[in-house]
C-alpha positions as CSV (number, residue, x, y, z in Angstrom):
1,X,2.6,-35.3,-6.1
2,X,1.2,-34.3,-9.4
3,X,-0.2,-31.1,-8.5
4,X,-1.5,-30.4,-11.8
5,X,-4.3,-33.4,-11.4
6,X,-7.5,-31.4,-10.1
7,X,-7.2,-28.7,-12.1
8,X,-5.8,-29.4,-15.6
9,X,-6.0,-25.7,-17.4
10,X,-4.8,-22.2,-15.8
11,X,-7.6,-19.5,-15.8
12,X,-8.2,-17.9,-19.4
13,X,-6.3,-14.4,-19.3
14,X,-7.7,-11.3,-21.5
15,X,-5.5,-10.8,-24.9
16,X,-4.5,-6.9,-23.6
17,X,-3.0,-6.6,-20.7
18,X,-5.3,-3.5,-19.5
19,X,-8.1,-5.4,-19.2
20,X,-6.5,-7.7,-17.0
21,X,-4.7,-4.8,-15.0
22,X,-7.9,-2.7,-14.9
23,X,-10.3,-5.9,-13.3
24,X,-6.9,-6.9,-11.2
25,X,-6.5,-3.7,-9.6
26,X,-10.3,-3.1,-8.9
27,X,-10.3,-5.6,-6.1
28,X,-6.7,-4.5,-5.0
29,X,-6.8,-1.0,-4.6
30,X,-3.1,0.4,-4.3
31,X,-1.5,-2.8,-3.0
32,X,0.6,-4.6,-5.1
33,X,-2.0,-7.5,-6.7
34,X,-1.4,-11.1,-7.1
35,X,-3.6,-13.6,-9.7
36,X,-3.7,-16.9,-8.6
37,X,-3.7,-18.5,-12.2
38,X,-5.0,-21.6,-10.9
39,X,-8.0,-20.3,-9.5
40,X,-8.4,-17.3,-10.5
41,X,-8.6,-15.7,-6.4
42,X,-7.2,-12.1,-6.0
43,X,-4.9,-11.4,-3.2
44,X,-2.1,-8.7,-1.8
45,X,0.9,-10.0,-2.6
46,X,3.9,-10.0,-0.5
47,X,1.2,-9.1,2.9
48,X,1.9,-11.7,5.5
49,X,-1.5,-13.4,7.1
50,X,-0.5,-16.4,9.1
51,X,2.0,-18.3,10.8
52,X,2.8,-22.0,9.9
53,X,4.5,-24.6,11.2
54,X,6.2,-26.5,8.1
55,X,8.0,-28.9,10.1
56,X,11.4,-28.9,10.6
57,X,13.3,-27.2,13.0
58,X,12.2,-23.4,12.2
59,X,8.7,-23.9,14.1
60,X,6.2,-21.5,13.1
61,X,6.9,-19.0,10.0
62,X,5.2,-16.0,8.3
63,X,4.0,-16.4,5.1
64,X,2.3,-14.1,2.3
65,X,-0.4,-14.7,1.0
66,X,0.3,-16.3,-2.3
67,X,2.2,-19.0,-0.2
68,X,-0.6,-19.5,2.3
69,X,-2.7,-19.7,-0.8
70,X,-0.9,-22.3,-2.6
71,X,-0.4,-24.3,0.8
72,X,-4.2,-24.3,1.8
73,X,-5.4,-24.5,-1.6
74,X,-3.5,-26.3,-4.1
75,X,-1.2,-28.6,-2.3
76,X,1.8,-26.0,-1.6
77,X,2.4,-25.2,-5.2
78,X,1.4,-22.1,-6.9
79,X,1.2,-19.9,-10.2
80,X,0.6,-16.4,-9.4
81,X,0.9,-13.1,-11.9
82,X,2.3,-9.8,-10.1
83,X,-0.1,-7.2,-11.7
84,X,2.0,-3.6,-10.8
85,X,5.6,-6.1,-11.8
86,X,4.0,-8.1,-15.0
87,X,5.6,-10.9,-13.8
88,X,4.4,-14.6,-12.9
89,X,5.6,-15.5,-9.7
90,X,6.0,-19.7,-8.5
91,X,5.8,-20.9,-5.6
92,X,6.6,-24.1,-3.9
93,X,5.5,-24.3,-0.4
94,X,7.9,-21.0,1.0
95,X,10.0,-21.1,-1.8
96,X,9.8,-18.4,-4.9
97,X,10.8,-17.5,-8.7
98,X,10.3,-15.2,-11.0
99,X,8.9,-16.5,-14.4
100,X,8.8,-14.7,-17.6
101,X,5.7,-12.6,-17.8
102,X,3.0,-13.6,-20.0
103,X,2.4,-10.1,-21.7
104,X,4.8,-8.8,-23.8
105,X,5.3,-6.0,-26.4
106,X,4.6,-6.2,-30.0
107,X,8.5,-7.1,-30.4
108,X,8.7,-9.8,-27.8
109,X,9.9,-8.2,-24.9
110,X,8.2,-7.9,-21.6
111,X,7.9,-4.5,-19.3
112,X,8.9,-5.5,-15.9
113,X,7.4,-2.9,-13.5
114,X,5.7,-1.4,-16.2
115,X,7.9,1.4,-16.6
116,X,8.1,1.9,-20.6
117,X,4.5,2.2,-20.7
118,X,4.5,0.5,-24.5
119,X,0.8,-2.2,-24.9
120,X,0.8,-5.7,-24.0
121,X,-0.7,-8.5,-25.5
122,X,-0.6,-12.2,-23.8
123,X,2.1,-14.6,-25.3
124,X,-0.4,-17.7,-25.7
125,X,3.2,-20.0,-26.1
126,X,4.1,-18.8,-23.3
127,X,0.9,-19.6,-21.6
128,X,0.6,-22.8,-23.0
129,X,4.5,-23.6,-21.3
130,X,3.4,-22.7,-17.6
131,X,0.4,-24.5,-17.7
132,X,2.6,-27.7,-18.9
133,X,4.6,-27.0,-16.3
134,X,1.6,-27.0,-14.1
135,X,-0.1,-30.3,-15.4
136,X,3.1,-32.1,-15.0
137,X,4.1,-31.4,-11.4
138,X,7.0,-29.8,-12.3
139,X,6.5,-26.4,-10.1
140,X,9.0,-27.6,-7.6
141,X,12.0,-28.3,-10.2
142,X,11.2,-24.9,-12.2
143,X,11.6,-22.7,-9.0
144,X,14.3,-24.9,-7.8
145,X,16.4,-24.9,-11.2
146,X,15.6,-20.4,-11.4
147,X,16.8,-20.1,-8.0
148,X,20.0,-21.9,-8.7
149,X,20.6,-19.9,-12.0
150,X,23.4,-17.3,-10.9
151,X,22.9,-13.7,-13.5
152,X,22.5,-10.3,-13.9
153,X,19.1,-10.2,-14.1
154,X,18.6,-12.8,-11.2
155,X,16.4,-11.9,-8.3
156,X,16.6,-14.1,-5.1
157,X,12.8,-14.3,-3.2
158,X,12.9,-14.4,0.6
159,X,11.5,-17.6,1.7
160,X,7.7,-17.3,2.2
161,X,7.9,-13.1,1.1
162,X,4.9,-13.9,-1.0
């Protein structure tokens, strides 16, 4: 399934990341945020809402919303950016990873978890790369391929956290 074929561009992002964070965190309160970039919907990441049966021999499962999301809305794939982490976050059906963000300093580097408090501006390249990804179905091999890839700097999702 090419998932990219309804929707053919990710939602325009602001050029400072403040903007975003600031109209973000307006809907979101205190809870951690997450953007669909697809359509542009605003939900609590990591919160779990429903239990699905994805066939198999699990039976029904919880799932957050960003994976409830991406199942009812957009086939089971998704492209979601963490606001508080300033990360982008795939999904395929229950499965997760962590993509670069798409703000970064004026040197290149991003602020995961916003701790050094430096501005961000929005990579376009970098934008430009995830909606590729998007457009040519190829959600399912990039979270596949970054959960496989063993490092430091790795983090493993739960199945179906978000």
């Amino acid at each position: 399934m090419v998932h990219g074929a309804n929707v053919k561009h990710l939602i325009d992002l602001p050029s400072n990341f403040v903007d975003f964070f600031t109209a973000a965190q307006e809907r979101g309160l205190n809870n951690e945020v997450a953007v669909c970039l697809v359509s542009g919907a605003v939900l609590l990441a990591g919160k779990k809402v429903k239990n699905l049966d994805l066939g198999g021999n699990q039976g029904a499962v919880a799932v957050g919303e960003c994976s409830y999301h991406a199942i009812s809305q957009h086939g089971g794939f998704g492209i979601y950016f963490l606001v508080k982490k300033s990360r982008v976050l795939l999904v395929d059906t229950r499965k997760q990873a962590f993509y670069p963000s798409l703000y970064v300093d004026e040197f290149g580097n991003e602020d995961v978890g916003l701790r050094r408090g430096k501005p961000l501006k929005l990579n376009v390249e970098r934008h430009e790369e995830l909606e590729g990804i998007w457009r040519r179905g190829d959600i399912a091999r990039e979270v596949a391929n970054r959960r496989q890839r063993v490092s430091h700097d790795t983090t493993i999702i739960r199945e179906g956290y978000y």
